[in-house]
C-alpha positions as CSV (number, residue, x, y, z in Angstrom):
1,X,128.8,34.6,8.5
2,X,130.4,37.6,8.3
3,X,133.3,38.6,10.5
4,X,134.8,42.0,11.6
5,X,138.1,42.7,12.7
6,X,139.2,44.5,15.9
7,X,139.2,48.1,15.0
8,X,136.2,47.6,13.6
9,X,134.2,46.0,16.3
10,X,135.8,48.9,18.7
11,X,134.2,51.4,16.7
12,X,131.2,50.5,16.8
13,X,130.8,49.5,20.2
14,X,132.1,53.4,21.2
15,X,129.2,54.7,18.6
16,X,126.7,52.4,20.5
17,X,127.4,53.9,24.4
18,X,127.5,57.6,23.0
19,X,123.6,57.2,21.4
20,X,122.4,55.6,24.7
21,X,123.8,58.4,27.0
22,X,121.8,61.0,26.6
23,X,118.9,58.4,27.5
24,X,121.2,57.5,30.9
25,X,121.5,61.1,31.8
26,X,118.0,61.7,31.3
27,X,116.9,58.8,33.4
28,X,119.2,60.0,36.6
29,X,118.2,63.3,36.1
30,X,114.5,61.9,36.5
31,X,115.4,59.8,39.6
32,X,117.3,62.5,41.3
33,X,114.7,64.7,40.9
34,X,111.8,62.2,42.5
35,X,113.2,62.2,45.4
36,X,112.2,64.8,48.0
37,X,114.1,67.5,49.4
38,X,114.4,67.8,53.2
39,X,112.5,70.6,54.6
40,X,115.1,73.8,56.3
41,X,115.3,73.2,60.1
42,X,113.0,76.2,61.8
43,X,115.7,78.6,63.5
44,X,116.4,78.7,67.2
45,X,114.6,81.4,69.6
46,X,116.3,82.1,73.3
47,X,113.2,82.4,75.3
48,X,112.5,82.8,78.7
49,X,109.1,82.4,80.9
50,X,107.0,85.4,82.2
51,X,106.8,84.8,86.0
52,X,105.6,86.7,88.9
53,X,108.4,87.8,92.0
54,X,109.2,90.2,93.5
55,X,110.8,93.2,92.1
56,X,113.1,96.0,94.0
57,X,114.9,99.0,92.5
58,X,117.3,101.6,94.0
59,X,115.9,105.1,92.7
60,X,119.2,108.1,92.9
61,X,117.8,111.5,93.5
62,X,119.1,114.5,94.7
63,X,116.5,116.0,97.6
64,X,116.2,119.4,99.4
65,X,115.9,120.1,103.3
66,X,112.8,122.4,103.7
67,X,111.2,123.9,106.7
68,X,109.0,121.5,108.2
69,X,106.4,124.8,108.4
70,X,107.5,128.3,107.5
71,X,105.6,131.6,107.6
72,X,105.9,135.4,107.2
73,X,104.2,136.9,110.1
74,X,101.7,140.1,108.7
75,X,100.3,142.2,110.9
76,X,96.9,142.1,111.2
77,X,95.8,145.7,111.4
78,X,98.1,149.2,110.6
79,X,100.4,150.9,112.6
80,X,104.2,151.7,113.6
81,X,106.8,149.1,115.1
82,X,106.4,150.0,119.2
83,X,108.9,147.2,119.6
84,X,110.8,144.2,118.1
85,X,112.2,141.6,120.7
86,X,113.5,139.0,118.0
87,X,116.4,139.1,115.1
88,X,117.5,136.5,112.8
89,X,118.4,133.0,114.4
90,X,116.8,133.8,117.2
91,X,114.7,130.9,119.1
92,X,111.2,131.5,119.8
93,X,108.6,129.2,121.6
94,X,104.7,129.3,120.6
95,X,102.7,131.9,121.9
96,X,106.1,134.0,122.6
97,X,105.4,138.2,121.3
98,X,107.4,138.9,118.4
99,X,106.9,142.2,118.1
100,X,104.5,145.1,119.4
101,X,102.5,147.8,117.3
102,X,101.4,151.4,118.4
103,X,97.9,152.2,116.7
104,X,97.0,154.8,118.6
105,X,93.3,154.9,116.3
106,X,92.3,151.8,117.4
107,X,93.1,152.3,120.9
108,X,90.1,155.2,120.8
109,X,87.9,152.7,119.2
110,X,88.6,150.1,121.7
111,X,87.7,153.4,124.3
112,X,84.6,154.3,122.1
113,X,83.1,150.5,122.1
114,X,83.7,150.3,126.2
115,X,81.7,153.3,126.9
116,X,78.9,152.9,124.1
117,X,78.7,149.5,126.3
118,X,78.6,150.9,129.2
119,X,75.8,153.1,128.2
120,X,73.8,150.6,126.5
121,X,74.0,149.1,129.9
122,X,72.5,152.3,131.6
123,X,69.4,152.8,129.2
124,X,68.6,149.0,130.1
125,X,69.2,150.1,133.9
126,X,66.6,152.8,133.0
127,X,64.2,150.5,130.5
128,X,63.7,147.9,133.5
129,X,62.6,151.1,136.0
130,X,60.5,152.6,133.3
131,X,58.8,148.6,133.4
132,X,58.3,148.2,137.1
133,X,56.7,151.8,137.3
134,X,54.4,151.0,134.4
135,X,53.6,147.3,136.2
136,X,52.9,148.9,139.4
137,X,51.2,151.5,138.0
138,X,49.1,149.3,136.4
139,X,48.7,146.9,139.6
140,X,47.0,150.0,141.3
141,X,44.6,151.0,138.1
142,X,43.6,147.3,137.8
143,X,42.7,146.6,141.1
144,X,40.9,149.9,141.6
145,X,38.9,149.0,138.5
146,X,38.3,145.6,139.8
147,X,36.8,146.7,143.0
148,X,34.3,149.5,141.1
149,X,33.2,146.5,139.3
150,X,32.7,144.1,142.3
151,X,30.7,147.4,144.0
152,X,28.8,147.7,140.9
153,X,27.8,144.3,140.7
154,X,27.0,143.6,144.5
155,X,24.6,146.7,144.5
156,X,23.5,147.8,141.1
157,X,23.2,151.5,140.7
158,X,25.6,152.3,143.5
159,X,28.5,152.8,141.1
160,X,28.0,155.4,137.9
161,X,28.8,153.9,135.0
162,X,31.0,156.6,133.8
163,X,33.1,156.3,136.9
164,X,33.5,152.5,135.4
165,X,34.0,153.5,131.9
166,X,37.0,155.5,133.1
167,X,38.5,152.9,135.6
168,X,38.3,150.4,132.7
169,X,39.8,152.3,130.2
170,X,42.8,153.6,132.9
171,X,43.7,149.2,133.2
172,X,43.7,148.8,129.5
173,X,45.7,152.1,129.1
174,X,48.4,151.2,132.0
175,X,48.7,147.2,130.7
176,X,49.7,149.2,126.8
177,X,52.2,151.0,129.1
178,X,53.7,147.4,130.8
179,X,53.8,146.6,127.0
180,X,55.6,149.2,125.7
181,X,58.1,149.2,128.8
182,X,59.0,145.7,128.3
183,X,59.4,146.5,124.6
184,X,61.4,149.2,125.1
185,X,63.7,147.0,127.3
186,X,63.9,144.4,125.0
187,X,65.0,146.6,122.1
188,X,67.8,148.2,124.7
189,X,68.8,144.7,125.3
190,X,69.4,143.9,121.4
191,X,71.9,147.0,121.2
192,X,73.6,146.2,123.9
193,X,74.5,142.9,122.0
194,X,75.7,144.6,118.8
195,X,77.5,147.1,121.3
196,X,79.4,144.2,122.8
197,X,79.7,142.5,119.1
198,X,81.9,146.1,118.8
199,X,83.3,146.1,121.4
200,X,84.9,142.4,121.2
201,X,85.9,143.3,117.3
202,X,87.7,146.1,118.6
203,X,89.3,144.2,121.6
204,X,90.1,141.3,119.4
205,X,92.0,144.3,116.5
206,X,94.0,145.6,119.8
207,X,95.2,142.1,120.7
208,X,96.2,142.0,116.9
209,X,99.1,144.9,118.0
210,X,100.8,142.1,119.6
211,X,102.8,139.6,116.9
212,X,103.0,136.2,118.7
213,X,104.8,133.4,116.8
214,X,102.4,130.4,116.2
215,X,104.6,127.8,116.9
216,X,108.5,126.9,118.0
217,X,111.1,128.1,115.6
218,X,113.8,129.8,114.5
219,X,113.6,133.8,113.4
220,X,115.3,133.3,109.6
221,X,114.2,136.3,108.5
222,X,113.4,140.1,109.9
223,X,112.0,143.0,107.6
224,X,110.8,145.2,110.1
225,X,112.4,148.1,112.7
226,X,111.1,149.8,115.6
227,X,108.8,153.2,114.2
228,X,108.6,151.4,110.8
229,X,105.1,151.9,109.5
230,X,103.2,148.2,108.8
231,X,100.4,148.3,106.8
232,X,97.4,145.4,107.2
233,X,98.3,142.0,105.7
234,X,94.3,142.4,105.1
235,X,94.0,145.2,103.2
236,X,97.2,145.1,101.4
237,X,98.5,142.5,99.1
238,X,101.9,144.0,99.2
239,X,102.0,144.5,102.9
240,X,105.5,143.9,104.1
241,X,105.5,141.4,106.7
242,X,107.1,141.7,110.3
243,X,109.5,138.6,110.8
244,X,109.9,134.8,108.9
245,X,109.7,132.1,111.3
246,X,110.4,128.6,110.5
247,X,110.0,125.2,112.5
248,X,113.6,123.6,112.1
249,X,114.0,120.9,114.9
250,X,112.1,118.3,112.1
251,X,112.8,119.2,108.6
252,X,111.4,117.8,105.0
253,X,113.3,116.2,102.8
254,X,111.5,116.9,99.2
255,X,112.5,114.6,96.1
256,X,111.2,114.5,92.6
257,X,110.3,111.3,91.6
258,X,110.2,110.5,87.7
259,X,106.9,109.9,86.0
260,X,107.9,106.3,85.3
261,X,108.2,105.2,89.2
262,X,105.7,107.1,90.2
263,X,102.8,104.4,91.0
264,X,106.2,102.5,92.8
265,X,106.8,104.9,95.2
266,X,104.7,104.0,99.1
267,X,104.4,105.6,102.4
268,X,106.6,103.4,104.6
269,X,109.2,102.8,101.6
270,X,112.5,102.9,102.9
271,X,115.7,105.4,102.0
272,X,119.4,106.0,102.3
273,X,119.8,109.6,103.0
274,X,123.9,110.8,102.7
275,X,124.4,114.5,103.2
276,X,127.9,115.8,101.7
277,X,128.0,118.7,103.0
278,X,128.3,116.9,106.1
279,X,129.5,113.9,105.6
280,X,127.0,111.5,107.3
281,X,124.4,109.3,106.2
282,X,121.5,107.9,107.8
283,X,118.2,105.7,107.0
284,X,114.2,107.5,106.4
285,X,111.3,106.4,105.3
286,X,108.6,108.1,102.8
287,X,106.1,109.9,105.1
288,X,103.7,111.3,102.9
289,X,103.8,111.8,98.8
290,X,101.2,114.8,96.6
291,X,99.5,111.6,95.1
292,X,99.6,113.2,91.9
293,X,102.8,115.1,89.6
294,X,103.6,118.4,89.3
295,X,102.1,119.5,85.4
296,X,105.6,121.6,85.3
297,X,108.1,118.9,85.9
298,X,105.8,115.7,85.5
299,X,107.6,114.5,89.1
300,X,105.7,113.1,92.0
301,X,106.5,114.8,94.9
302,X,108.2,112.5,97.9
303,X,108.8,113.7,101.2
304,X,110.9,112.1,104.4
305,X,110.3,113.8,107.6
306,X,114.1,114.2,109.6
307,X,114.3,114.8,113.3
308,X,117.1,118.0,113.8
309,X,117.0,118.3,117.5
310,X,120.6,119.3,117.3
311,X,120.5,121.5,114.9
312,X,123.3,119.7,112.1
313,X,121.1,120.0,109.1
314,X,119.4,123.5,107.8
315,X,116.9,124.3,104.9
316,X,118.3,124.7,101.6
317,X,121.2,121.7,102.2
318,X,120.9,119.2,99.3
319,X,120.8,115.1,99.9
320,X,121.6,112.3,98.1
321,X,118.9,109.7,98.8
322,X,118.9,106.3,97.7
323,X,115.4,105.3,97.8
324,X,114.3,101.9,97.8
325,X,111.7,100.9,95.3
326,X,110.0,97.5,95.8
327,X,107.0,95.9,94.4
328,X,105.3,92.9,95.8
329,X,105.7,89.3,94.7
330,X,102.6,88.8,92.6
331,X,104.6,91.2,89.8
332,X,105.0,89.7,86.8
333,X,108.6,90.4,85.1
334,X,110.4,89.7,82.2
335,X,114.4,90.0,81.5
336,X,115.0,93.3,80.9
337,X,116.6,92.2,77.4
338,X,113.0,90.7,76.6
339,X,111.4,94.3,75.9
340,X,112.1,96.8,73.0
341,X,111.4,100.4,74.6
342,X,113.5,102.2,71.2
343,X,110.1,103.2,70.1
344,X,106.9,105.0,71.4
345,X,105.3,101.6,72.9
346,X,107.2,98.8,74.1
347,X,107.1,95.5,72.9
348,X,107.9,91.7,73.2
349,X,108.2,88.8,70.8
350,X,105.9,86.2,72.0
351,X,106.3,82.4,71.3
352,X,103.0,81.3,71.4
353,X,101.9,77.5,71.5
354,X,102.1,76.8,67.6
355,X,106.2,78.4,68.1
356,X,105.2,81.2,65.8
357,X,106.4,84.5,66.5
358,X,103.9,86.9,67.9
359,X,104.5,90.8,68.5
360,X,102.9,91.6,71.5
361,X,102.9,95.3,72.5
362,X,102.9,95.9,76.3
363,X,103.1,98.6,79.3
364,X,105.9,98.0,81.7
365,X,107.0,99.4,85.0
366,X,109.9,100.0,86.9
367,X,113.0,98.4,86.0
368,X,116.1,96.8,87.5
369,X,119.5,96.1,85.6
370,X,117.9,92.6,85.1
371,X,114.3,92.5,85.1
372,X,111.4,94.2,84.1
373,X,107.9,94.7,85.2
374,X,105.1,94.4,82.8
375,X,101.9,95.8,84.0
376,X,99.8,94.6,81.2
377,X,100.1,92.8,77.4
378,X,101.4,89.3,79.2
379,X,100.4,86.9,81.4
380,X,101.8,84.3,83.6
381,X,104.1,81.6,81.8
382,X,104.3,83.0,78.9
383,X,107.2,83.3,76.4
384,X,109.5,86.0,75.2
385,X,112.4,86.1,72.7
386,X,115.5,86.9,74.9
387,X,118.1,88.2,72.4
388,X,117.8,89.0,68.5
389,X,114.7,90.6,68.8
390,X,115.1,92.3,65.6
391,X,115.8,89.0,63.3
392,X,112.7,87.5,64.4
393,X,109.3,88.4,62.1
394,X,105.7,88.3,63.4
395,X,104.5,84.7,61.9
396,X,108.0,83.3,62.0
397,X,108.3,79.1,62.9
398,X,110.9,79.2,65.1
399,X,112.1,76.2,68.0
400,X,111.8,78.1,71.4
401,X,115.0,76.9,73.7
402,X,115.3,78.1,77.4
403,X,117.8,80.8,77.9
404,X,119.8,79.7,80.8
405,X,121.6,83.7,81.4
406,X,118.3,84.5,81.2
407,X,116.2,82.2,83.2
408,X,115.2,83.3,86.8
409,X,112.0,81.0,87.7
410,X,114.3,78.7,89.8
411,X,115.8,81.2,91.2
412,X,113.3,82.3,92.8
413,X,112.8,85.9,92.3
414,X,114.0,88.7,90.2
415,X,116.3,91.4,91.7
């Protein structure tokens, strides 16, 4: 038995652990790697729910009093200014003459269409003579010819029968004459109907010299003098009208609505109207809208109807209206921070039931500084990514969490 000393025995138990550690290393390399890693955790979307409330916005826009009717007064036929009773800012009530014209032409038709009239009237005078002499006339032939014929018959032979050739032919010739009476009269009658047809035309032109105003107003405008020369607003494009009257005790107050709250905007919807010209303000209420925009300005427009009984506001002042925009409370609306409108069509990001990220694109309506309306591309409970949009990719897992900032279903409604 051989023995080894210290040192020795040192040595070789140091040679022994370094060619057995490569072999360790590789054996916990192999049992690290066996294990499996754990998977990333999916990240965290804010979402809230798509719900239906009601929706209202406050729509800013400057309007413009108008006339509630305005027209230039033409006159209807030619001729020179007799007389003008009005001037600018007068008053005027309907039916009230403006203005008088001398058309001393017309006046001679006017005179020309009474007496053709009037002697129409005498040839039918004369026409219904000329038929009672032709009736009686014939009366007296037929019954002459009648009796030569009952003479004839009662004694055949008595009565020559030339004598009743004559008599026969004397009824037939007077009855033509009752004929062409009556016709005659007839035809006299038909002229005197396109005689009075005249005559009324001309009557009616002559009334025409007389410039009434068609309703109550104010006089804004006069372009005429007495002796000026007017020419007919019929014949003459250009024909410089008489006076400009406008109705100003109720006035419209015109606003241009944007293309984007058009479809919002209803008859009855309510409005703050401020004039600062004036310094008041008072409430209206859309009366009536064009139903479709201008092609110019791609504006619907709104008007408010305004009483002026006392005369405060006048055309052409400008309003600041505050119009209240309101949608009922089947709307379905988002947070506002929910939609990307940077590009052409706006879009959500959509959690759908497997929490994968959808891009849906949709068409929204009005807006407030909180909510949205979306008019189609969603429906009723479902979810949008509230914040990030832009870090968030179409197929992405993510773990949906309720936005609380942005959460309004137990609110209530959206404002």
């Amino acid at each position: 038995m051989k023995v080894f000393s210290a040192p020795r025995t040192r040595t070789l138990t140091r040679l022994l652990f370094l060619s057995f550690l490569p072999f360790a290393l590789v054996g916990c390399h192999q049992a690290s790697g066996s294990a499996s890693d754990p998977a990333p955790a999916a990240p965290i979307a804010p979402i809230a729910v798509a719900v239906r409330a009601p929706l209202t916005n406050t729509l800013e826009v400057a309007g413009e009093f108008i006339p509630f009717q305005e027209v230039e007064l033409h006159a209807k036929v030619a001729g020179y200014i007799r007389h003008i009773s009005v001037d600018i800012g007068d008053k005027v009530k309907a039916g009230q003459v403006l203005a008088t014209l001398d058309i001393p032409e017309l006046t001679a038709q006017v005179q020309g269409a009474n007496a053709g009239v009037r002697q129409i009237q005498d040839q039918i005078n004369r026409a219904k003579s000329d038929v009672l002499r032709a009736q009686a006339n014939y009366d007296a032939l037929h019954s002459a010819a009648q009796r030569l014929q009952q003479a004839s018959d009662a004694r055949p032979g008595l009565i020559a029968q030339q004598e009743l050739d004559d008599a026969k032919a004397k009824d037939r010739e007077a009855a033509a004459q009752v004929d062409s009476a009556k016709s005659a009269l007839s035809a006299t009658q038909q002229q005197l109907g396109v005689s009075q047809a005249d005559q009324q035309r001309y009557s009616a032109m002559a009334d025409y010299s007389r410039i009434t105003a068609p309703f109550n107003g104010v006089v804004t405008w006069r372009y005429a003098d007495t002796g000026a020369l007017i020419q007919a607003g019929t014949s003459n494009a250009s024909s410089m009208p008489v006076v400009k009257l406008a109705q100003v005790n109720i006035l419209r107050l015109r606003l241009p609505v944007p293309e984007s709250l058009a479809g919002a905007v209803h008859v009855g919807d309510t409005a703050a109207i401020h004039v600062q010209a004036l310094g008041i303000t008072f409430p209206g209420k859309v009366t009536r809208t064009t139903a479709s925009l201008d092609p110019s300005t791609r504006t619907l427009q709104v008007e408010i109807d305004v009483p002026n009984t006392d005369g405060k506001l006048a055309p052409g002042m400008y309003a600041a209206v505050s119009l209240k925009i309101r949608r009922s409370g089947d709307t379905l609306v988002v947070p506002v921070q929910a939609v990307d409108q940077s590009g052409v069509h706006p879009f959500v990001m959509l959690v759908n039931h497997a929490n994968q990220i959808e891009k849906r694109t949709v068409e929204v309506g009005i807006s407030t500084a909180n909510r949205t309306e979306i008019l189609s591309g969603l429906n009723d409970d479902d979810k949008v990514v509230v914040a990030n949009l832009a870090t968030f990719q179409p197929g992405e897992v993510v773990t949906p969490k309720r936005s609380v900032s942005a959460d309004f279903s137990a609110t209530g409604g959206a404002q």
